[in-house]
N, C-alpha and C positions, 0 to 999 in steps of 0.2 A: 503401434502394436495392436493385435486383430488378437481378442479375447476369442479362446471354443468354449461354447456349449458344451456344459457337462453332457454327458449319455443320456444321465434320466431325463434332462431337460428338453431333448432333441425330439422332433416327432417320432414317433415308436413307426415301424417298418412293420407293419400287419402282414397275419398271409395271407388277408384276403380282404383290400377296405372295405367293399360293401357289407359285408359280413359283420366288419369290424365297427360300422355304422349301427346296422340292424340290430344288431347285440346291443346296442347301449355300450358299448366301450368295456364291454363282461370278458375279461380274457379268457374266462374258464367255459363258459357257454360259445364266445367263438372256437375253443379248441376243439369241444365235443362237436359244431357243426363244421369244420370247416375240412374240404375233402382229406383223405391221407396224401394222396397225389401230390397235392400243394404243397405237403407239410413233409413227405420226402423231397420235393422239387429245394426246397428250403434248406431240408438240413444237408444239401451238398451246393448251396449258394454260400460260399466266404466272405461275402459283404453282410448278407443277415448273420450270419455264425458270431463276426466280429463286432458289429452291432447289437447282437443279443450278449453277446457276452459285456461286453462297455457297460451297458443299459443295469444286468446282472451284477457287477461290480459294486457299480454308481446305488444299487439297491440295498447288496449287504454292507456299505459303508452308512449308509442313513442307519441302517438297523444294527448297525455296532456301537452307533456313538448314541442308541436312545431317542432320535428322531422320530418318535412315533405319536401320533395323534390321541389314541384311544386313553395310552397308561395314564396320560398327561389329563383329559376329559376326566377319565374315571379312575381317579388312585387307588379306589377302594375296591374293587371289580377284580376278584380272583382272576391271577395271571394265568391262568393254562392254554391260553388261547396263544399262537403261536405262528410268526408271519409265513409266511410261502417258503418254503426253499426248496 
């Protein structure tokens, strides 16, 4: 029997590795750099759509069940801070 890789586990499918390199791995600084061109060539590509969506899934399931690093470091740290969605 051949175990899958959850989504978030799987290398992430960047729209642009070098970018995704250059950035440090900063999703929010490659989105701001990275062309529009790309990022509509992308969102009418159904293998990234179905892979960001897995990836997205696999993200709000960690953050339903409490998975989270920081609350856990810092119990006492006013909660307003608030993951991505």
């Amino acid at each position: 029997m051949v175990e899958s890789t959850p989504p978030g586990d799987q290398p992430i499918q960047v729209p642009q590795r070098t970018l995704w390199k250059s950035t440090r791995h900063n999703p929010v600084q490659m989105l701001q750099q990275v062309a529009p061109e790309r990022l509509e060539t992308l969102a009418r590509d159904p293998r990234f759509l179905t892979h960001y969506d897995e990836v997205k899934a696999a993200f709000d399931a960690e953050m339903a069940i409490g998975h989270l690093w920081f609350p856990k470091q810092y119990p006492t740290c006013p909660s307003q801070w608030q993951p991505f969605r």
